[in-house]
N, CA, C and O atoms as a GROMACS GRO file, in nm:
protein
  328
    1UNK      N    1  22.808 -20.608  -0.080
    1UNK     CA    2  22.863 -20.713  -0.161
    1UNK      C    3  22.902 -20.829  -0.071
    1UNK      O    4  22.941 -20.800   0.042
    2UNK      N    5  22.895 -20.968  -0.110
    2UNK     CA    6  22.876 -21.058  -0.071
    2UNK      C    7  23.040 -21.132  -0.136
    2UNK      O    8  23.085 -21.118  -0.250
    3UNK      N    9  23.107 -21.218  -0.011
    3UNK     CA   10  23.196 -21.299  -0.069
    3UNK      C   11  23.224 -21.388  -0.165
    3UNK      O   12  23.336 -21.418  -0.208
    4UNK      N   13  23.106 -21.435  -0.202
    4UNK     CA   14  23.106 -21.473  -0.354
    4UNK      C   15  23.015 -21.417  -0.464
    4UNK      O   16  22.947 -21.474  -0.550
    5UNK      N   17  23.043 -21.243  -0.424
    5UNK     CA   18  22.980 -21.200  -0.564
    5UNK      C   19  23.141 -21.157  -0.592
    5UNK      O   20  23.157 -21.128  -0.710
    6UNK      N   21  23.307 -21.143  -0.485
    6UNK     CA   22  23.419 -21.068  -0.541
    6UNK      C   23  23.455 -21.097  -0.657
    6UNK      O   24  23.492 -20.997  -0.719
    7UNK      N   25  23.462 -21.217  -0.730
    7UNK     CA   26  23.553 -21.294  -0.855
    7UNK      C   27  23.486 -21.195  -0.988
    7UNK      O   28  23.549 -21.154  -1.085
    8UNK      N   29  23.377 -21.179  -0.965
    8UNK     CA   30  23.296 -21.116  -1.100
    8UNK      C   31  23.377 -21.014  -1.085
    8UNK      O   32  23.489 -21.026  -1.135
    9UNK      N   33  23.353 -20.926  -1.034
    9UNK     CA   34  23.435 -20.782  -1.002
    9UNK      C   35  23.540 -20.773  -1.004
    9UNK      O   36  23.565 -20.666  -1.059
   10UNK      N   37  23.661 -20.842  -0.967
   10UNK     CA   38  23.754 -20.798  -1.002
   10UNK      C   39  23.843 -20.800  -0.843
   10UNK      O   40  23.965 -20.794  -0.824
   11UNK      N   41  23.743 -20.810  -0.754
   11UNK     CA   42  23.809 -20.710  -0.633
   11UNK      C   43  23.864 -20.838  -0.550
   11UNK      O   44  23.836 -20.957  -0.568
   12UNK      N   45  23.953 -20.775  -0.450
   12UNK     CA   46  24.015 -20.847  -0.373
   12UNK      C   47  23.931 -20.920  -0.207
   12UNK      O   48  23.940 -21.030  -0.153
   13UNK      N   49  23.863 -20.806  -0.177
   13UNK     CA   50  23.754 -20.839  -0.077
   13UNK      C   51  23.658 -20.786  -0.112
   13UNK      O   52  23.642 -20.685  -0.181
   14UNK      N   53  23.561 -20.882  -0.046
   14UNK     CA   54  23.384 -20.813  -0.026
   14UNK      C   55  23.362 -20.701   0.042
   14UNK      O   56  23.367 -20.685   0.164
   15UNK      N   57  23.325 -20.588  -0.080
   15UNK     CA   58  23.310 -20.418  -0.010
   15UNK      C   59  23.283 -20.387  -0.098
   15UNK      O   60  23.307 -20.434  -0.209
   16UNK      N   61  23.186 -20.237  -0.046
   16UNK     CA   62  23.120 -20.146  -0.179
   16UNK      C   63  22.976 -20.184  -0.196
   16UNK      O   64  22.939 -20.286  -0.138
   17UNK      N   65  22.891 -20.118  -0.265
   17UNK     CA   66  22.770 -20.127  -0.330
   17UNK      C   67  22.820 -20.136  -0.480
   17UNK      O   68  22.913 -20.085  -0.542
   18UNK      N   69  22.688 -20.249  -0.519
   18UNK     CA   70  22.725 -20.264  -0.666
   18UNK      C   71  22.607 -20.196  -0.707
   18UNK      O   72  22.507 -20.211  -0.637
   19UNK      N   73  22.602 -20.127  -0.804
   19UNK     CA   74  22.517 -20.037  -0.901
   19UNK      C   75  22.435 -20.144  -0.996
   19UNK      O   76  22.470 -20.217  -1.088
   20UNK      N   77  22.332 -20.122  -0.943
   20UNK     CA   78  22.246 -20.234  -1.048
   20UNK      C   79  22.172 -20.176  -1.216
   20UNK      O   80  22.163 -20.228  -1.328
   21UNK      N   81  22.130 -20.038  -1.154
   21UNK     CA   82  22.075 -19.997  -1.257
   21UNK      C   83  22.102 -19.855  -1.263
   21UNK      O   84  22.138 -19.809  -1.155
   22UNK      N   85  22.094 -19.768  -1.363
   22UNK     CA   86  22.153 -19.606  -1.376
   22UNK      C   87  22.007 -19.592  -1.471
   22UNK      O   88  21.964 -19.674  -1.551
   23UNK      N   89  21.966 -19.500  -1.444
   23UNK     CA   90  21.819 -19.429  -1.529
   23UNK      C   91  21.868 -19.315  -1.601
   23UNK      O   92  21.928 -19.213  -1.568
   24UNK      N   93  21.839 -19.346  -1.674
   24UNK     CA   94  21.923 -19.282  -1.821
   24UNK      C   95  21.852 -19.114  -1.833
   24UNK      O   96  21.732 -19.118  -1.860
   25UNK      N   97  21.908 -18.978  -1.818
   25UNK     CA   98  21.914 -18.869  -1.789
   25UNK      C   99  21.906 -18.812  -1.633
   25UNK      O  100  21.890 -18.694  -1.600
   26UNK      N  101  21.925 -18.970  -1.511
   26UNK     CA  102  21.920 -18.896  -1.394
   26UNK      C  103  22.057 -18.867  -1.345
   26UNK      O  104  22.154 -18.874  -1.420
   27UNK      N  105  22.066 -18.834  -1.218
   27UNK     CA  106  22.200 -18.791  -1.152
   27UNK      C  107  22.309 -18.872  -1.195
   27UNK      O  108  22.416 -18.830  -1.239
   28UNK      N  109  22.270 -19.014  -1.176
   28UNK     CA  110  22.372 -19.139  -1.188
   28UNK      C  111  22.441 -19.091  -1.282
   28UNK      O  112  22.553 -19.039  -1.281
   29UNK      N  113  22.344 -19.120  -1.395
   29UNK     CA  114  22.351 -19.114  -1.563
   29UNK      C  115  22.453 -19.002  -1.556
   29UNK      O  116  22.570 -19.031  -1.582
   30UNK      N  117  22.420 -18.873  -1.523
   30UNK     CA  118  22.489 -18.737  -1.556
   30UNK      C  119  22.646 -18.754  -1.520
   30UNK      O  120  22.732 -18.714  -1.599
   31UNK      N  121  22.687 -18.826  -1.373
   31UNK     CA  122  22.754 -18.816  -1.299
   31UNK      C  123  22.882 -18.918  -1.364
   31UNK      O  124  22.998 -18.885  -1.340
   32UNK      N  125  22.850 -19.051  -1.452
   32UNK     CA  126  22.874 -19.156  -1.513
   32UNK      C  127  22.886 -19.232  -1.466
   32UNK      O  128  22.987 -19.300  -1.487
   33UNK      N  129  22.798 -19.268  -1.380
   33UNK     CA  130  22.806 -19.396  -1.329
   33UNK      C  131  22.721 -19.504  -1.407
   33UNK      O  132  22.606 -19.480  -1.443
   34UNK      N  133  22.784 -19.626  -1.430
   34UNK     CA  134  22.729 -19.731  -1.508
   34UNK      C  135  22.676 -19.872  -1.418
   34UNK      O  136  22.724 -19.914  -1.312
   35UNK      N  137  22.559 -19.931  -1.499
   35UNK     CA  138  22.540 -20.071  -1.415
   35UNK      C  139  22.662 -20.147  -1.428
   35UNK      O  140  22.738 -20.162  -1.524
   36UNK      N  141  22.668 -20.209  -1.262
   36UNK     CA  142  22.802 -20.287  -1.228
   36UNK      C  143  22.903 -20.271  -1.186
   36UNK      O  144  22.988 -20.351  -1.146
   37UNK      N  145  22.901 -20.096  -1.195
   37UNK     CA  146  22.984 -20.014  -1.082
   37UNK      C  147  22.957 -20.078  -0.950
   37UNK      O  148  22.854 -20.136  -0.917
   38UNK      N  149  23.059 -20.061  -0.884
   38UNK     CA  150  23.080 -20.027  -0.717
   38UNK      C  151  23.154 -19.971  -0.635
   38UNK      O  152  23.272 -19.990  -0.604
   39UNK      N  153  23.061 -19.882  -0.593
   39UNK     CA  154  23.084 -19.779  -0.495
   39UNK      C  155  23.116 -19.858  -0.381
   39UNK      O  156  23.048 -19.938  -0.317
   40UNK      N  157  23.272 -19.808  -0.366
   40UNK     CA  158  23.372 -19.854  -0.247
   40UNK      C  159  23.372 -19.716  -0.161
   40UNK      O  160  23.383 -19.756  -0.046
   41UNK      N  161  23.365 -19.586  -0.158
   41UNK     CA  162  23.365 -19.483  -0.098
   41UNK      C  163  23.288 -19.366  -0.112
   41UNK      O  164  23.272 -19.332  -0.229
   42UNK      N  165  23.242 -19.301  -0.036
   42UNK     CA  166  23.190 -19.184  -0.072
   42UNK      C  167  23.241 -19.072   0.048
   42UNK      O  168  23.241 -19.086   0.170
   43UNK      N  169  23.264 -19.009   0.003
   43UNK     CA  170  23.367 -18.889   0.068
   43UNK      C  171  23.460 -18.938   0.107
   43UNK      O  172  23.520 -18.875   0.194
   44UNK      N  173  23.501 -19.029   0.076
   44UNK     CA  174  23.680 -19.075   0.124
   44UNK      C  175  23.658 -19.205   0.211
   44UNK      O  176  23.733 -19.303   0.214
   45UNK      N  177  23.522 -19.185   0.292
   45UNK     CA  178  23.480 -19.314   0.369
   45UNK      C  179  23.418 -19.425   0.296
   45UNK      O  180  23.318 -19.408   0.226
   46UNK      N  181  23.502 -19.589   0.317
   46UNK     CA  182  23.492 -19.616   0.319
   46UNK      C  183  23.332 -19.703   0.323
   46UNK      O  184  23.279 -19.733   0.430
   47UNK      N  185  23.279 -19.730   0.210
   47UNK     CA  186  23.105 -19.764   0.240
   47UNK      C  187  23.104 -19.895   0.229
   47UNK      O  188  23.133 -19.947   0.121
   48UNK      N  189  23.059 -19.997   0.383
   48UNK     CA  190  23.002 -20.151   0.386
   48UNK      C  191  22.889 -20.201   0.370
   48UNK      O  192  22.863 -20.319   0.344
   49UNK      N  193  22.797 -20.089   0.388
   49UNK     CA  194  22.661 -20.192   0.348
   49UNK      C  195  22.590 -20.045   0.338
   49UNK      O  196  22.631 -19.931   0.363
   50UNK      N  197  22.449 -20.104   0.283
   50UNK     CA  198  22.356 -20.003   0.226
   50UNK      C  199  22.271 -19.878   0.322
   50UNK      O  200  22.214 -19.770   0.303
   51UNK      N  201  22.310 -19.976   0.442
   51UNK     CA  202  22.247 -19.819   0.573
   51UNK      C  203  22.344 -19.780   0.520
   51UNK      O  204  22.338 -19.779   0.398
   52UNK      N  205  22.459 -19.739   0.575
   52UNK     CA  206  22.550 -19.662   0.572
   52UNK      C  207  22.509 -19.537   0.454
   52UNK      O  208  22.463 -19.423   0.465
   53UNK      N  209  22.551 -19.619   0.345
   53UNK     CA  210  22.530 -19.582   0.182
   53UNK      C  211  22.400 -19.439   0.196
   53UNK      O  212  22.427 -19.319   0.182
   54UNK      N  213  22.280 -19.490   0.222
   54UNK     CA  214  22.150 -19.450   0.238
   54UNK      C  215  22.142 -19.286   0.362
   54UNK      O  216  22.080 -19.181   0.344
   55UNK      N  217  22.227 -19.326   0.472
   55UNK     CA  218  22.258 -19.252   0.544
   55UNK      C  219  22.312 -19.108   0.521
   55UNK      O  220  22.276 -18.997   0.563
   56UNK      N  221  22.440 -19.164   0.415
   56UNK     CA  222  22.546 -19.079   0.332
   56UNK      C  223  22.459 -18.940   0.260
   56UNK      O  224  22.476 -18.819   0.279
   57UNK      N  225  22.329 -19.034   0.144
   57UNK     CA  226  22.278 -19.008   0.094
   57UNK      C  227  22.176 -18.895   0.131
   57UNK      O  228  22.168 -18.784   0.077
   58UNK      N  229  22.094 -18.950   0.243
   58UNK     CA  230  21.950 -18.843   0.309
   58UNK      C  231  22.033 -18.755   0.359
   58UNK      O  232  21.965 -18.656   0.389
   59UNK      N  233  22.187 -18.730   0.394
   59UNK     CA  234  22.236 -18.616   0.471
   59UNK      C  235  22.273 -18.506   0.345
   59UNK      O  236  22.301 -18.393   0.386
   60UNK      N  237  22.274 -18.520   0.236
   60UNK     CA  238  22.266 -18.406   0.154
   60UNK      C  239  22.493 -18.368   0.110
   60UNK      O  240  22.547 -18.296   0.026
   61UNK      N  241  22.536 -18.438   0.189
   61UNK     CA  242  22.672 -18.381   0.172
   61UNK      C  243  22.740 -18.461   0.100
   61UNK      O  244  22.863 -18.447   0.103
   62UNK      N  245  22.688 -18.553   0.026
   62UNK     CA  246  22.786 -18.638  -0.087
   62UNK      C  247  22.833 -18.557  -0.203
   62UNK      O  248  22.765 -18.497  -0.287
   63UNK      N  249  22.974 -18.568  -0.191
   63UNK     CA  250  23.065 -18.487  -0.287
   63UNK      C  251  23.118 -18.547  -0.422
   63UNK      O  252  23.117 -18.508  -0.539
   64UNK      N  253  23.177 -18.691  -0.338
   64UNK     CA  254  23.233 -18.778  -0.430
   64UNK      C  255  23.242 -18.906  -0.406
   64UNK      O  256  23.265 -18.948  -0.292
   65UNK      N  257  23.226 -18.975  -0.497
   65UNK     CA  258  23.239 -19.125  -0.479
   65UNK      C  259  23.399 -19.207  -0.577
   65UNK      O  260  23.450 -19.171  -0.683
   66UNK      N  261  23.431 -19.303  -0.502
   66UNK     CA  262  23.508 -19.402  -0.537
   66UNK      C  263  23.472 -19.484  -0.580
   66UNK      O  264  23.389 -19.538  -0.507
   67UNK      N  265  23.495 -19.551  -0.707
   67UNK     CA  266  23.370 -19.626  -0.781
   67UNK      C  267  23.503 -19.727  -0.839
   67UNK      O  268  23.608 -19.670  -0.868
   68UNK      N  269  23.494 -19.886  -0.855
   68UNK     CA  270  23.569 -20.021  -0.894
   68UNK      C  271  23.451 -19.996  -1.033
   68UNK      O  272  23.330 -19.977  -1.041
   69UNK      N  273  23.544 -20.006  -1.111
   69UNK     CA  274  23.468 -20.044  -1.281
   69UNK      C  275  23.595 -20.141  -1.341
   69UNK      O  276  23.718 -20.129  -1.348
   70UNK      N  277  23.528 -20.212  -1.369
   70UNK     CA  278  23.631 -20.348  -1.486
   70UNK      C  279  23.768 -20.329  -1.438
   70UNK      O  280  23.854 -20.292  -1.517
   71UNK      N  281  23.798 -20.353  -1.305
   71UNK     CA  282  23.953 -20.377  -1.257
   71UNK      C  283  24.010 -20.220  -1.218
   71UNK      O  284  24.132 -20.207  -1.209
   72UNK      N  285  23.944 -20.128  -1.201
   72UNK     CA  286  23.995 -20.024  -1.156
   72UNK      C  287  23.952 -19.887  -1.087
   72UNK      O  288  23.831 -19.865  -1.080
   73UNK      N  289  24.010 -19.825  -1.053
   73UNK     CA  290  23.913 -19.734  -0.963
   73UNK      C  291  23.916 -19.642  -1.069
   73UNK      O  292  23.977 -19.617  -1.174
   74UNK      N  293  23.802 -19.594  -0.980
   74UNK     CA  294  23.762 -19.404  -1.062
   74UNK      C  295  23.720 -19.336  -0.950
   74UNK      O  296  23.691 -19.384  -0.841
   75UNK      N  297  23.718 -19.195  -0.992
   75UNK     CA  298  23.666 -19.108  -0.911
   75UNK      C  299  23.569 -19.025  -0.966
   75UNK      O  300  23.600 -18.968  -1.070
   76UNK      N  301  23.443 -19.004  -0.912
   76UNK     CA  302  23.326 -18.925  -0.947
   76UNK      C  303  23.294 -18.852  -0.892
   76UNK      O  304  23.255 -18.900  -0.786
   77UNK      N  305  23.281 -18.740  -0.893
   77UNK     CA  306  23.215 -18.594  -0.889
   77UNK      C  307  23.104 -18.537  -0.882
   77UNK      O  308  23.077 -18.473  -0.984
   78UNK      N  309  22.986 -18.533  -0.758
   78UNK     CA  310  22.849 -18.514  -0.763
   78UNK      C  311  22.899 -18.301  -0.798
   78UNK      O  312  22.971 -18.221  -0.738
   79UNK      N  313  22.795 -18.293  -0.946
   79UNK     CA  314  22.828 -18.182  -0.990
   79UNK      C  315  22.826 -18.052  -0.852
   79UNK      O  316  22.785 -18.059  -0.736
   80UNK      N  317  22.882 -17.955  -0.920
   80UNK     CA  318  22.828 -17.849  -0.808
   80UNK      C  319  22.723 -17.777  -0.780
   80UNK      O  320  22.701 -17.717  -0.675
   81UNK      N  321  22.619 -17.786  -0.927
   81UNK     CA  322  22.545 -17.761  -0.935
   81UNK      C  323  22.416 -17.807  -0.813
   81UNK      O  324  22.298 -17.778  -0.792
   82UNK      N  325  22.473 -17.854  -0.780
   82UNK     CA  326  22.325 -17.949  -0.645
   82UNK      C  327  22.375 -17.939  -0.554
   82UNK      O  328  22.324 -17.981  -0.450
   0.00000   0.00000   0.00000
């Protein structure tokens, strides 16, 4: 996220991945994540840019994410099932 994408969002600084699109019956979808989310954390760490993010991802150990939706946080839960 970029310093003048913060005002849309809500947020105080530029951080996080914003969720552009969720494919309707995949993980995202299941998990509830919506377009326009942003993922500020995943496992507690802090995520700045999309290596990182991507990194998180190919290592197989993402548990949970910290997600900014319309002025507030949430917390999400990659099932246990996977």
């Amino acid at each position: 996220m970029k310093e003048e994408d913060v005002a849309p969002f809500g947020l105080a600084k530029a951080r996080g991945i914003v969720v552009v699109n969720v494919t309707k019956g995949g993980l995202a979808d299941d998990m509830g994540f919506l377009a326009g989310d942003v993922i500020l954390e995943v496992n507690n760490s802090e995520i700045g840019d999309v290596d990182l993010f991507v990194q998180f991802a190919r290592s197989g150990a993402i548990k949970n994410f910290r997600v900014w939706r319309k002025g507030q946080a949430l917390e999400l839960t990659v099932p246990q099932s996977l």
